[in-house]
GUDREN-189864 format. One record per atom (N, C-alpha, C): x, y, z; chain; residue number from 1; residue in three letters. Coordinates in pm, 1 decimal. Each point is the difference from the previous one (the first is absolute). Layout:
node px: X py: Y pz: Z chain: A n: NUM res: ALA
...
This chain:
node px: -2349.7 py: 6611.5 pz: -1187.8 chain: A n: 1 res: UNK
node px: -77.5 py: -101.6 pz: -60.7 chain: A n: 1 res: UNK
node px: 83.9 py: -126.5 pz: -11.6 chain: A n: 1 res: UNK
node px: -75.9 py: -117.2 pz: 45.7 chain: A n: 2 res: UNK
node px: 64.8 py: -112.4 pz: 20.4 chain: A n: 2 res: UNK
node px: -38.9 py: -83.0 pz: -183.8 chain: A n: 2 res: UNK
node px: 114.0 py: -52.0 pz: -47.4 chain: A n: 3 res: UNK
node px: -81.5 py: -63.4 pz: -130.1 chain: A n: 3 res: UNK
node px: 73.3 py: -183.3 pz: 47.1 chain: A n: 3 res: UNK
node px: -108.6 py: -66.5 pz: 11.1 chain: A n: 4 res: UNK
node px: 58.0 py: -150.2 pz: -3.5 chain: A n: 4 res: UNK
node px: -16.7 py: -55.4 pz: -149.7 chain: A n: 4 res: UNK
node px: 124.6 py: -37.4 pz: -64.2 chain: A n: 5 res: UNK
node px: -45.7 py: -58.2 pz: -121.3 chain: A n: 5 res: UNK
node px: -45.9 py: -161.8 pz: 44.1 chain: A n: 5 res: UNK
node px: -49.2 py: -46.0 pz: -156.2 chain: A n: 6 res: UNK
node px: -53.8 py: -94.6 pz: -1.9 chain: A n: 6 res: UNK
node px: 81.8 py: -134.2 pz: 63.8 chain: A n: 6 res: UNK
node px: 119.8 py: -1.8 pz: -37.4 chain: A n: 7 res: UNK
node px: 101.9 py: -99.8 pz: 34.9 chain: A n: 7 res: UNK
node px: 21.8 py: -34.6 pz: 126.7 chain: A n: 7 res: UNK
node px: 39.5 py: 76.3 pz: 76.1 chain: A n: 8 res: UNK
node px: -2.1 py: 76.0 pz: 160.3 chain: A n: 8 res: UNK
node px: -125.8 py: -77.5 pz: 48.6 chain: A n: 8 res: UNK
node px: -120.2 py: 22.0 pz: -53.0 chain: A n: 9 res: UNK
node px: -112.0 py: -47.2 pz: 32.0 chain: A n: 9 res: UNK
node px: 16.2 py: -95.9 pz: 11.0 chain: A n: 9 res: UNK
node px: 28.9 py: -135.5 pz: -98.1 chain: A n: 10 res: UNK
node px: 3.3 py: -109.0 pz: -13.9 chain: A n: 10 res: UNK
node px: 109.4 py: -49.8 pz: 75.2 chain: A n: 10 res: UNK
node px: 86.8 py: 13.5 pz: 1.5 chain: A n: 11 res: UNK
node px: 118.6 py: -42.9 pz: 100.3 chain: A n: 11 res: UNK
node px: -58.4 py: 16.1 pz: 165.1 chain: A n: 11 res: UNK
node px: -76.0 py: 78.8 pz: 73.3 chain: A n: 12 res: UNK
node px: 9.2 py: 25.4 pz: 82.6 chain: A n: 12 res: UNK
node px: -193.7 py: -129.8 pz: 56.9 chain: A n: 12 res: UNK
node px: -70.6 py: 19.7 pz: -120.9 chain: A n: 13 res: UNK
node px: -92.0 py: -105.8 pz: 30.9 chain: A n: 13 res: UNK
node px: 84.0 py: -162.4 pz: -29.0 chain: A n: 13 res: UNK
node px: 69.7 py: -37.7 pz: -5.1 chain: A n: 14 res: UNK
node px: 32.0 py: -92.9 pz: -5.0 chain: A n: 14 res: UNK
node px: 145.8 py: -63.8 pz: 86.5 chain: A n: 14 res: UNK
node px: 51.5 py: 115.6 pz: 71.1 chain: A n: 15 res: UNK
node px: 111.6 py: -68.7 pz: 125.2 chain: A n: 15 res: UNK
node px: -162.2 py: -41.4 pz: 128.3 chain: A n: 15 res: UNK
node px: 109.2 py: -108.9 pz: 35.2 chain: A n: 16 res: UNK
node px: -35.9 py: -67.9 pz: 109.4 chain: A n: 16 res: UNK
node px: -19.6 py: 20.1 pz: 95.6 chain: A n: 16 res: UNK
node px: -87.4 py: -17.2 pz: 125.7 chain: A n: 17 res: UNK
node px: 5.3 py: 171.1 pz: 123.5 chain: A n: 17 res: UNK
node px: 150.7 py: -112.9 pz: 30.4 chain: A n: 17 res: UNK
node px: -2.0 py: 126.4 pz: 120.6 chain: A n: 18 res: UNK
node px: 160.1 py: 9.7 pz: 74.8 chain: A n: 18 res: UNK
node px: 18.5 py: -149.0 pz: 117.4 chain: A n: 18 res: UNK
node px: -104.0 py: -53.2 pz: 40.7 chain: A n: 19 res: UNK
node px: -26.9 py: -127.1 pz: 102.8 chain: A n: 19 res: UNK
node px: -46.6 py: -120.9 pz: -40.0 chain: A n: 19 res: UNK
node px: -1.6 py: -14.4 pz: -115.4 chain: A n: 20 res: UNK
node px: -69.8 py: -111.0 pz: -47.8 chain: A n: 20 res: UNK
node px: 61.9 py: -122.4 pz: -19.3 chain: A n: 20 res: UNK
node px: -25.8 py: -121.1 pz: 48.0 chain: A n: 21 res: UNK
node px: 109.2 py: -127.7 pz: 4.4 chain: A n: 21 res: UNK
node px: 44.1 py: 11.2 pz: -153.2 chain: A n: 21 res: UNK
node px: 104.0 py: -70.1 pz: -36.3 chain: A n: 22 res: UNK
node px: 35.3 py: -63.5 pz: -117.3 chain: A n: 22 res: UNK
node px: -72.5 py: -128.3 pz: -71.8 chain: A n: 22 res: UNK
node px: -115.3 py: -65.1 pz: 110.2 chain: A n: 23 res: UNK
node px: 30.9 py: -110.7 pz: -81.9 chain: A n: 23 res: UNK
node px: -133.9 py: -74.2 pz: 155.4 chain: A n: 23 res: UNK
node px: 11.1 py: -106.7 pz: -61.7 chain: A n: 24 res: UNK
node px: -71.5 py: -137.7 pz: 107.6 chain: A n: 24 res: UNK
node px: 105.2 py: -19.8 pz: 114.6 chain: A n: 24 res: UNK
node px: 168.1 py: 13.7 pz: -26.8 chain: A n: 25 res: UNK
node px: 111.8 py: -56.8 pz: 102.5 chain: A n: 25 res: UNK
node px: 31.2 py: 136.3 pz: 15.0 chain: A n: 25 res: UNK
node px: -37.6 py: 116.8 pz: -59.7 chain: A n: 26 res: UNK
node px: 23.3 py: 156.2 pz: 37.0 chain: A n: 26 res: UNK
node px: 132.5 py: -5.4 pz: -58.7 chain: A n: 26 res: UNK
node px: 86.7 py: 4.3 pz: -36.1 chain: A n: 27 res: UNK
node px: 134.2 py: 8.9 pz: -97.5 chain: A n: 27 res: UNK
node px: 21.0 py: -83.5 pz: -113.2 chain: A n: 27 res: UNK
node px: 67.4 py: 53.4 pz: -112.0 chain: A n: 28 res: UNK
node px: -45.2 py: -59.1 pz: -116.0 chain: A n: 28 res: UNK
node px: 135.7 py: -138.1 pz: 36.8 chain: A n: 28 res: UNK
node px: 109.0 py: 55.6 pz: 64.0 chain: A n: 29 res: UNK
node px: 116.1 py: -142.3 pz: 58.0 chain: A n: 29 res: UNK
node px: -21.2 py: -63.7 pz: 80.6 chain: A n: 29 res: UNK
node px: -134.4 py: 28.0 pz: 92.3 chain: A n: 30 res: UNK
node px: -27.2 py: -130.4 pz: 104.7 chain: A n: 30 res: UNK
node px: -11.0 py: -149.8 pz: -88.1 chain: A n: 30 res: UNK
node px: -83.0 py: -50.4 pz: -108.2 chain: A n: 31 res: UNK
node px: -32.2 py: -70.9 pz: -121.7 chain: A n: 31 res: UNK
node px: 198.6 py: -107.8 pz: 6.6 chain: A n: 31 res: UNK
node px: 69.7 py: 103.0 pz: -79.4 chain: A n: 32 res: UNK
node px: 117.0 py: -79.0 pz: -6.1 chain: A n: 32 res: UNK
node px: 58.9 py: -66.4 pz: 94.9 chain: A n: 32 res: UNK
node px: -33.8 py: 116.5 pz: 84.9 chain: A n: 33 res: UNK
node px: 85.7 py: -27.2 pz: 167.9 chain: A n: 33 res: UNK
node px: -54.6 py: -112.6 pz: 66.9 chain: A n: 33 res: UNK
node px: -108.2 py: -26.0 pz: 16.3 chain: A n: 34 res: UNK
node px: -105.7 py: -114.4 pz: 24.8 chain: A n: 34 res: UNK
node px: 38.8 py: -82.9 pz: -76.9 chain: A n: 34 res: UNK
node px: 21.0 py: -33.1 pz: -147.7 chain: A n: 35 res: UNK
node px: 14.0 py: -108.4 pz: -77.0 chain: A n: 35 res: UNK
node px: 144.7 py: -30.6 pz: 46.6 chain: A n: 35 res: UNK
node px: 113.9 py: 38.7 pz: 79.2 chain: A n: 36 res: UNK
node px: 115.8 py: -15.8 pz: -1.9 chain: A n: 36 res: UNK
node px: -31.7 py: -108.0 pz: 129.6 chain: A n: 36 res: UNK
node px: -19.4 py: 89.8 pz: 88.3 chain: A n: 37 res: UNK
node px: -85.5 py: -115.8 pz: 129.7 chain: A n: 37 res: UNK
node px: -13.2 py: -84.2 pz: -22.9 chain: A n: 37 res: UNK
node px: -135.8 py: -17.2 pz: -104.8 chain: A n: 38 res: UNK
node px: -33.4 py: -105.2 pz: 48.3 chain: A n: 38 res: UNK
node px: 101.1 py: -143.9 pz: -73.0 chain: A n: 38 res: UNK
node px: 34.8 py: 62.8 pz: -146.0 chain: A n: 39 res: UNK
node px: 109.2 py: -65.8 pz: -49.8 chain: A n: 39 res: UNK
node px: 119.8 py: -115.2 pz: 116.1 chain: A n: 39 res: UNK
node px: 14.8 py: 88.6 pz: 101.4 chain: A n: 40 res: UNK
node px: 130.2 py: -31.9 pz: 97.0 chain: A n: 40 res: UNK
node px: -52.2 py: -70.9 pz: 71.8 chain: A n: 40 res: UNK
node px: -118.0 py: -7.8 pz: 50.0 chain: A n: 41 res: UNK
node px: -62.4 py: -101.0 pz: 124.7 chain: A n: 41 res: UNK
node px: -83.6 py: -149.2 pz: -129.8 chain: A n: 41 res: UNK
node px: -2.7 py: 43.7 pz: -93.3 chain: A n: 42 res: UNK
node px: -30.7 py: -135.0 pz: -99.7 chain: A n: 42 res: UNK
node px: 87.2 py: -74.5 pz: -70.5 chain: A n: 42 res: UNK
node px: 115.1 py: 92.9 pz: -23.1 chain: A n: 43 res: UNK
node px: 130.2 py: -91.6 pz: -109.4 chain: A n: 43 res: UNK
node px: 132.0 py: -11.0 pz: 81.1 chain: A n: 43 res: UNK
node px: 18.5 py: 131.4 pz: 40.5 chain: A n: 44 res: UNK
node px: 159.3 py: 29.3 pz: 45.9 chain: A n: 44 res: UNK
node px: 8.7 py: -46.2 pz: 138.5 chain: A n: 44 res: UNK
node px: -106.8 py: -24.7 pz: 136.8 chain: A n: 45 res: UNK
node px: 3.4 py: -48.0 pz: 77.8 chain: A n: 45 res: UNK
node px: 26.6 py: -165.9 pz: 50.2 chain: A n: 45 res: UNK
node px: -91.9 py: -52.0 pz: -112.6 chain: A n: 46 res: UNK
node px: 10.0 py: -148.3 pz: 0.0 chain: A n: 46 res: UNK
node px: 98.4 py: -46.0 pz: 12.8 chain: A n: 46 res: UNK
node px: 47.9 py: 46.0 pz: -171.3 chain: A n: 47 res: UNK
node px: 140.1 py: -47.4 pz: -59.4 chain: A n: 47 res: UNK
node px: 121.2 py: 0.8 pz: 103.3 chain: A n: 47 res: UNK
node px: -29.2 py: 129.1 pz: 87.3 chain: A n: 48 res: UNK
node px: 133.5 py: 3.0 pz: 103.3 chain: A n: 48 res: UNK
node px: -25.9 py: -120.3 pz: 107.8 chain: A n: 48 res: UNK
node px: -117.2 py: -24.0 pz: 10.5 chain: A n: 49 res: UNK
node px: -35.2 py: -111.3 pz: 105.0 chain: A n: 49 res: UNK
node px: 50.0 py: -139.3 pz: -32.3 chain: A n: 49 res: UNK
node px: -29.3 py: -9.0 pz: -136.1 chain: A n: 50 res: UNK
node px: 43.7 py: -132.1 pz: -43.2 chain: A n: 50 res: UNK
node px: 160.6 py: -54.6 pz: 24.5 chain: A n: 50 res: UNK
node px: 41.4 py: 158.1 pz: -69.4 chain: A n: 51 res: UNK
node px: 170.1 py: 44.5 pz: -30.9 chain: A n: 51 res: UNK
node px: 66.1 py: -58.7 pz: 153.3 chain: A n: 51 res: UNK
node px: -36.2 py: 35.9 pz: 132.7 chain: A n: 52 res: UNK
node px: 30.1 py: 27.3 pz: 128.1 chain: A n: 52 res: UNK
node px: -38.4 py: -170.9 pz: 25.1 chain: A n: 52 res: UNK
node px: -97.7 py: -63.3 pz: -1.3 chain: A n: 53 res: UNK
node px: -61.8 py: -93.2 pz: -11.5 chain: A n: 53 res: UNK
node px: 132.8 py: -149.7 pz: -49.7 chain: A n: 53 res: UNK
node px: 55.4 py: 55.5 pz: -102.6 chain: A n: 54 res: UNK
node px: 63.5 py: -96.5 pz: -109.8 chain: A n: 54 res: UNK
node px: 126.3 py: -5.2 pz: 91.9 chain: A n: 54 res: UNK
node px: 77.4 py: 133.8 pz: 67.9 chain: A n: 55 res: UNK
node px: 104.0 py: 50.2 pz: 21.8 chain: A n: 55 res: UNK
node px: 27.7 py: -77.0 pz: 126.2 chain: A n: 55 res: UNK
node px: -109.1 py: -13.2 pz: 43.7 chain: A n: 56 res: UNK
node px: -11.8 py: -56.7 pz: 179.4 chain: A n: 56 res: UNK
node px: 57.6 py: -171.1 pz: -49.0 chain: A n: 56 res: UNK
node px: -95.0 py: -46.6 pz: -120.8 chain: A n: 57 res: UNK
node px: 0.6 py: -196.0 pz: -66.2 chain: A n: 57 res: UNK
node px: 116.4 py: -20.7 pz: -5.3 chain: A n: 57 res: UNK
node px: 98.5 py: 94.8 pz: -33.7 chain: A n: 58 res: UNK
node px: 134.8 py: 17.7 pz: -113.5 chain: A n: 58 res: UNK
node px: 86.1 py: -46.4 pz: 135.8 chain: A n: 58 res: UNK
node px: -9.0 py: 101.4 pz: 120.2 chain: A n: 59 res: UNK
node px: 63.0 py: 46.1 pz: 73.4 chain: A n: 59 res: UNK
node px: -0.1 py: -197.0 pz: 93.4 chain: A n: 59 res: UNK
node px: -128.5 py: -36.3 pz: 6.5 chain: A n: 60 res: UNK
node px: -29.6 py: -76.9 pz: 89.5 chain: A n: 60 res: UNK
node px: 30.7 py: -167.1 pz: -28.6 chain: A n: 60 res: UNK
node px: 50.8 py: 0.7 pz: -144.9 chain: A n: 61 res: UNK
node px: 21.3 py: -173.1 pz: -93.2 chain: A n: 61 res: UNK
node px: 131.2 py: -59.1 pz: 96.2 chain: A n: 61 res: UNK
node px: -37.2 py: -91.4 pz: -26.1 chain: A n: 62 res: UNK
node px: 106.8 py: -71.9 pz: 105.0 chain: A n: 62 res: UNK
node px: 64.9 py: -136.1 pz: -88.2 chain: A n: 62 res: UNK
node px: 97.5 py: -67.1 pz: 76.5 chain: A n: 63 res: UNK
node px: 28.7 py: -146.8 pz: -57.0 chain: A n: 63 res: UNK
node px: -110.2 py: -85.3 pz: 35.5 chain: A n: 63 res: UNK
node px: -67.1 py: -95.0 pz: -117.3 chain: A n: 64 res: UNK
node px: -90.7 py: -88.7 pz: 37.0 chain: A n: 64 res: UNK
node px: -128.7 py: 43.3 pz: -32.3 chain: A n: 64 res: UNK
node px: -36.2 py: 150.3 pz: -27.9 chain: A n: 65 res: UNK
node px: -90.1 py: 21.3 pz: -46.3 chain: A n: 65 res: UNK
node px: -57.7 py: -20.6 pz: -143.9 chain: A n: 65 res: UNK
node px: -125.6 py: -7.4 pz: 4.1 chain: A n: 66 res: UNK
node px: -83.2 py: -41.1 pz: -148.3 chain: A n: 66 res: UNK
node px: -17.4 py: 102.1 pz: -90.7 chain: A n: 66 res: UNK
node px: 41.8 py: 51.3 pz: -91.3 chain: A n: 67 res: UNK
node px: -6.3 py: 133.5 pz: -127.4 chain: A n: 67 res: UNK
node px: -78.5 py: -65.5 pz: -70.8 chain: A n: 67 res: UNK
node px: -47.2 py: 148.1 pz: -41.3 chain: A n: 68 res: UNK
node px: -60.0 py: -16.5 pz: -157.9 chain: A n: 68 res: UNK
node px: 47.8 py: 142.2 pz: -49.8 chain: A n: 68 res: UNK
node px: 94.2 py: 26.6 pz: -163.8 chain: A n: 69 res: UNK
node px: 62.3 py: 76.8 pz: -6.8 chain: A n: 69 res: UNK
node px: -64.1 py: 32.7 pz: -111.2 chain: A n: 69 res: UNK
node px: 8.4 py: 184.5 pz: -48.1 chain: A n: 70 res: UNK
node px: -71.9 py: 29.5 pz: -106.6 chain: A n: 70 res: UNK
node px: -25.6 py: -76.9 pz: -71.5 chain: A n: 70 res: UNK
node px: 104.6 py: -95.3 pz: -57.8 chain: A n: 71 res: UNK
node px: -24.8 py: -60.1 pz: -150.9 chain: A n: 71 res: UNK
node px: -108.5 py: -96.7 pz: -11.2 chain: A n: 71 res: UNK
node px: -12.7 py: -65.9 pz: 142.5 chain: A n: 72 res: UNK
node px: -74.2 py: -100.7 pz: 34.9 chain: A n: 72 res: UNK
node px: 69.4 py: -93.0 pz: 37.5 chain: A n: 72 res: UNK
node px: 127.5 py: 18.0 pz: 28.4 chain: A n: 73 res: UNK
node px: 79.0 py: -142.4 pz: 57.5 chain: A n: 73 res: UNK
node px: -5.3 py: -51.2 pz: 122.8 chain: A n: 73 res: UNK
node px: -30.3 py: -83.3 pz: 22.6 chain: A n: 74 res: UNK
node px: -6.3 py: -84.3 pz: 122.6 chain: A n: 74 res: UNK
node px: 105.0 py: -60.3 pz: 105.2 chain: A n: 74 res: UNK
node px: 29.5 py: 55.9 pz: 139.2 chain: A n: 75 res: UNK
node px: 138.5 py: -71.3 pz: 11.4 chain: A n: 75 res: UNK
node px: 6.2 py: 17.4 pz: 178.0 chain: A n: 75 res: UNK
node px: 124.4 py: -59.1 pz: 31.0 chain: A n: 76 res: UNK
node px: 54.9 py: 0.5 pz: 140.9 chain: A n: 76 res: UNK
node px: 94.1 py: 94.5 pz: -13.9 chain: A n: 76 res: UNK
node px: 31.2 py: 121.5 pz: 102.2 chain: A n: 77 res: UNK
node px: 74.6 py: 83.5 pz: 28.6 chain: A n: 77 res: UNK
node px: 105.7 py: -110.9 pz: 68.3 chain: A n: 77 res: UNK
node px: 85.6 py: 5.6 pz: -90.2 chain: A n: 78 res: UNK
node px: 131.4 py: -86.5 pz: 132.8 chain: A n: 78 res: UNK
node px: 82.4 py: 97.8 pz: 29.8 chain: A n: 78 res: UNK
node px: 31.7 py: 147.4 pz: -28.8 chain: A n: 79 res: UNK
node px: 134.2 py: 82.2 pz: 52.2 chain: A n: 79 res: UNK
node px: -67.8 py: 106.9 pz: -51.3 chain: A n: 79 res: UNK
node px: 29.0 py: 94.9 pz: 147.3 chain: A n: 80 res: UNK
node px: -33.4 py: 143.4 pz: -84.6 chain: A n: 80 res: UNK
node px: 142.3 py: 94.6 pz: 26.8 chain: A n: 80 res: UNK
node px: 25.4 py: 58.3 pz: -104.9 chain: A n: 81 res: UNK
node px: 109.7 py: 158.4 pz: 0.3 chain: A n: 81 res: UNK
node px: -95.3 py: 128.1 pz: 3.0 chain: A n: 81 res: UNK
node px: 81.6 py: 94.0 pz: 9.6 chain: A n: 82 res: UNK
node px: -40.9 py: 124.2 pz: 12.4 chain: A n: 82 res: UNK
node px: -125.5 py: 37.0 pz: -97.6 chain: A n: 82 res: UNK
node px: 36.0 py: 2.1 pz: -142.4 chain: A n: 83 res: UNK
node px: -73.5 py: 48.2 pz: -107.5 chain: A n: 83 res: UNK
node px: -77.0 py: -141.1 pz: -55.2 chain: A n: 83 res: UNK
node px: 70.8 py: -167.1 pz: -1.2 chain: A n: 84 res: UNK
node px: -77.2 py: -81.2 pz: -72.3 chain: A n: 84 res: UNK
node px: -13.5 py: -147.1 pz: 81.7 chain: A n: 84 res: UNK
node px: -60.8 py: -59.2 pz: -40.9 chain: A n: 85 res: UNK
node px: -27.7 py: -122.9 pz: 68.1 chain: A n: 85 res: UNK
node px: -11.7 py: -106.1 pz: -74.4 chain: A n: 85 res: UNK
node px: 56.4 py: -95.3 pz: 59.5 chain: A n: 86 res: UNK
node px: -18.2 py: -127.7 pz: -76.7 chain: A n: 86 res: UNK
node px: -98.9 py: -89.6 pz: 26.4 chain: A n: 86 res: UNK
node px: -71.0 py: -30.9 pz: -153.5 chain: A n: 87 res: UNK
node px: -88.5 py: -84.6 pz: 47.1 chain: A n: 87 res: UNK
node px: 14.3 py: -131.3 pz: -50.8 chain: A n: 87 res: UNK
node px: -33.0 py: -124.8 pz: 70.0 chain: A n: 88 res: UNK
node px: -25.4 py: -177.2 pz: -78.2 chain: A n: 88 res: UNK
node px: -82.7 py: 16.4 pz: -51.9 chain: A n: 88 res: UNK
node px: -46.4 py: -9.0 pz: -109.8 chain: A n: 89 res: UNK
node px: -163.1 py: -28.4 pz: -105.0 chain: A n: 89 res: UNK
node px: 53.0 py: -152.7 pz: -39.8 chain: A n: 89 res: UNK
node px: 89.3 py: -110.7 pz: 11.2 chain: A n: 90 res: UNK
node px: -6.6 py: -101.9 pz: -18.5 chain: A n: 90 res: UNK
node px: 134.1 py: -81.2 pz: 57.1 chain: A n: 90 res: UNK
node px: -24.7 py: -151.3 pz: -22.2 chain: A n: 91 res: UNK
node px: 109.4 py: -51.2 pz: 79.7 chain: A n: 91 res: UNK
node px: 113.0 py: 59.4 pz: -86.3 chain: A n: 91 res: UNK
node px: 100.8 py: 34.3 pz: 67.2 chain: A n: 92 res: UNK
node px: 147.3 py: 28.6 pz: -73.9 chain: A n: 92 res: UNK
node px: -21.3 py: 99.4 pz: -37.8 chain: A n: 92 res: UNK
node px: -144.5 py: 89.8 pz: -34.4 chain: A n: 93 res: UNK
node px: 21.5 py: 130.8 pz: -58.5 chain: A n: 93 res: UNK
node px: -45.2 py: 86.2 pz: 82.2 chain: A n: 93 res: UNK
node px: 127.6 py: 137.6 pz: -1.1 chain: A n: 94 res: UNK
node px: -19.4 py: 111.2 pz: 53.5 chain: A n: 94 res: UNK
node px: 18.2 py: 117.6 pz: -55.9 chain: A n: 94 res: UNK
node px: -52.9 py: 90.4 pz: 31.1 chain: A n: 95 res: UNK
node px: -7.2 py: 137.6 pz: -65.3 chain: A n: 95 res: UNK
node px: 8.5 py: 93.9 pz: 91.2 chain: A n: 95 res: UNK
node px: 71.7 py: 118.5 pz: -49.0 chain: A n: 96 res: UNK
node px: -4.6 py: 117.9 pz: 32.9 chain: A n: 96 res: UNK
node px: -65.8 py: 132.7 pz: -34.5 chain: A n: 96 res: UNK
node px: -107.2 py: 30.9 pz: 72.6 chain: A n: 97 res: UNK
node px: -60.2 py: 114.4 pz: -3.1 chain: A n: 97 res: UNK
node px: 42.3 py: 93.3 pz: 89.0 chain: A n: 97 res: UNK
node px: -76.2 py: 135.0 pz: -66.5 chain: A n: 98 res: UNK
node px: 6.0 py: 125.4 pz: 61.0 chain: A n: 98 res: UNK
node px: -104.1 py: 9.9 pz: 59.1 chain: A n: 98 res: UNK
node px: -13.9 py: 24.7 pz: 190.1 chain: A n: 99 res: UNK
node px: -67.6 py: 37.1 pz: 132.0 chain: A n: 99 res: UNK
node px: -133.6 py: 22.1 pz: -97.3 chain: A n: 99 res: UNK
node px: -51.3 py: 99.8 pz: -68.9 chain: A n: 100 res: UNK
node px: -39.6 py: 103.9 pz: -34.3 chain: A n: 100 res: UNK
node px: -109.0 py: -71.6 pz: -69.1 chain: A n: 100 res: UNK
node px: 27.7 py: -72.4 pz: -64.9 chain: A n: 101 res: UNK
node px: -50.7 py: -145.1 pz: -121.4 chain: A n: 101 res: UNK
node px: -95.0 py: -71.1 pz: 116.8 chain: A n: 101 res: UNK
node px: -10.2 py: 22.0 pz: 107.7 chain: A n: 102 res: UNK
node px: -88.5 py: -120.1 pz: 98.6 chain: A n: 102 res: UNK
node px: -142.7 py: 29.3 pz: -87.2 chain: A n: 102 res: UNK
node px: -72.1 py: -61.7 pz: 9.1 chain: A n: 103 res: UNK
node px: -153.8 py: 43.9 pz: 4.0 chain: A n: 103 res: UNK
node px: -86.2 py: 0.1 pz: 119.5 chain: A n: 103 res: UNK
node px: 57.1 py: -119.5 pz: 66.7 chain: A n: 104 res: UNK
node px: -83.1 py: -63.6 pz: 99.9 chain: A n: 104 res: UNK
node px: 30.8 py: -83.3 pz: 59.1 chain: A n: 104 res: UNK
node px: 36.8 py: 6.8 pz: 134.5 chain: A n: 105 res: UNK
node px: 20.6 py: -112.7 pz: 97.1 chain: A n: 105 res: UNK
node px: -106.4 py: -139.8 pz: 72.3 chain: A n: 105 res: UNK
node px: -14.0 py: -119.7 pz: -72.1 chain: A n: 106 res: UNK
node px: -121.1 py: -83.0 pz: 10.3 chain: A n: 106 res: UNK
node px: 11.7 py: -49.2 pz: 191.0 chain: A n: 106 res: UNK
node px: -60.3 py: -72.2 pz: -12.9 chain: A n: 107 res: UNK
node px: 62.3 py: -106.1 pz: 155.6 chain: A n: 107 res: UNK
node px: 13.2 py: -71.3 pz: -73.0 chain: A n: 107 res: UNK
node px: 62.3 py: -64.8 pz: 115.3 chain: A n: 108 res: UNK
node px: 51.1 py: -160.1 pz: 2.5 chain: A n: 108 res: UNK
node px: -105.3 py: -131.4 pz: -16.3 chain: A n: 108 res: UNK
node px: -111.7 py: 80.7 pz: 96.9 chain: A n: 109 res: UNK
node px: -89.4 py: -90.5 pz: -7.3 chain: A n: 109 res: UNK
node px: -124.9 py: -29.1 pz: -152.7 chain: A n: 109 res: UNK
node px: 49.5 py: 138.8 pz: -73.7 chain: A n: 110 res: UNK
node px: -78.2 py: 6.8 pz: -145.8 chain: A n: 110 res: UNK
node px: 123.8 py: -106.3 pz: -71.3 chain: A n: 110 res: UNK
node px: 62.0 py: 12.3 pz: 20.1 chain: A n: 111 res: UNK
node px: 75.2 py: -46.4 pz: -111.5 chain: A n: 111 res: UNK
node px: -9.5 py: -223.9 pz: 12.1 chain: A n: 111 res: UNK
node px: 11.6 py: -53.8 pz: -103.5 chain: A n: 112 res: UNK
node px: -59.2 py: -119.9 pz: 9.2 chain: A n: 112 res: UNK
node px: 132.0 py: -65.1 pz: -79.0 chain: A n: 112 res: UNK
node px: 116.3 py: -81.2 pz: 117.4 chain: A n: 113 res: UNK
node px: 137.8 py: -64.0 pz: -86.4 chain: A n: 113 res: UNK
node px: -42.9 py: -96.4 pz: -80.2 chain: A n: 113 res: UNK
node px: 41.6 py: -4.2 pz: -143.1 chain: A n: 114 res: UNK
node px: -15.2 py: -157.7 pz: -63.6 chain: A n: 114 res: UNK
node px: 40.3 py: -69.8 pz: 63.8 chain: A n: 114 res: UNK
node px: -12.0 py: -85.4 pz: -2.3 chain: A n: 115 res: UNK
node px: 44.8 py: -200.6 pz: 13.6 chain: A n: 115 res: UNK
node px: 3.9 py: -57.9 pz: -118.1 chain: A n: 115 res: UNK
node px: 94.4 py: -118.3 pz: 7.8 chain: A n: 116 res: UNK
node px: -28.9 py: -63.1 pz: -68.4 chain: A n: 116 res: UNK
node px: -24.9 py: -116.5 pz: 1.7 chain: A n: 116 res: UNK
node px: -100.9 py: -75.0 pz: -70.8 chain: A n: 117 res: UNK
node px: -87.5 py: -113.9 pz: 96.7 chain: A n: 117 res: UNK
node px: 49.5 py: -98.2 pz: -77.6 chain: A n: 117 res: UNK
């Protein structure tokens, strides 16, 4: 004589059959794994583009060129070294920055010399 208690009963109406997806993505870690994705092609991809982007500006400043440097300073590259560059932002005045500090290389042709009339 077979006796199933009540418990047995209940445990056994309530597992899941043996083939049944997990889910809408069928695993309950597809969800994270997907959010990691898409994370990398929306934040972490760019940023390296920009990064690679900046690295090429850095690489490419020359004497005579037009900056605009984080802070917002305005100037003529007259000498570059390894790590910093010097820039004119006025007659007689020059400064030394770090490569790294560029923001942005203008043209020549944006840029508009005072006179004085």
């Amino acid at each position: 004589m077979i006796s199933i208690s009540l418990n047995n009963t209940l445990l056994l109406a309530q597992a899941a059959p043996a083939g049944a997806p997990g889910g809408l993505l069928g695993s309950p870690m597809m969800l994270p794994i997907l959010m990691i994705v898409v994370m990398y092609f929306v934040i972490f991809r760019p940023q390296q583009k920009r990064m690679k982007e900046h690295q090429k500006l850095i690489a490419s400043v020359g004497v005579s060129d037009h900056v605009v440097m984080e802070s917002g300073v305005h100037g003529i590259i007259t000498s570059v070294k390894d790590r910093t560059v010097m820039v004119k932002i006025a007659d007689n005045v020059k400064v030394e920055f770090e490569r790294v500090k560029i923001a942005a290389v203008t043209k020549k042709s944006d840029v508009v010399e005072a006179t004085v009339a």
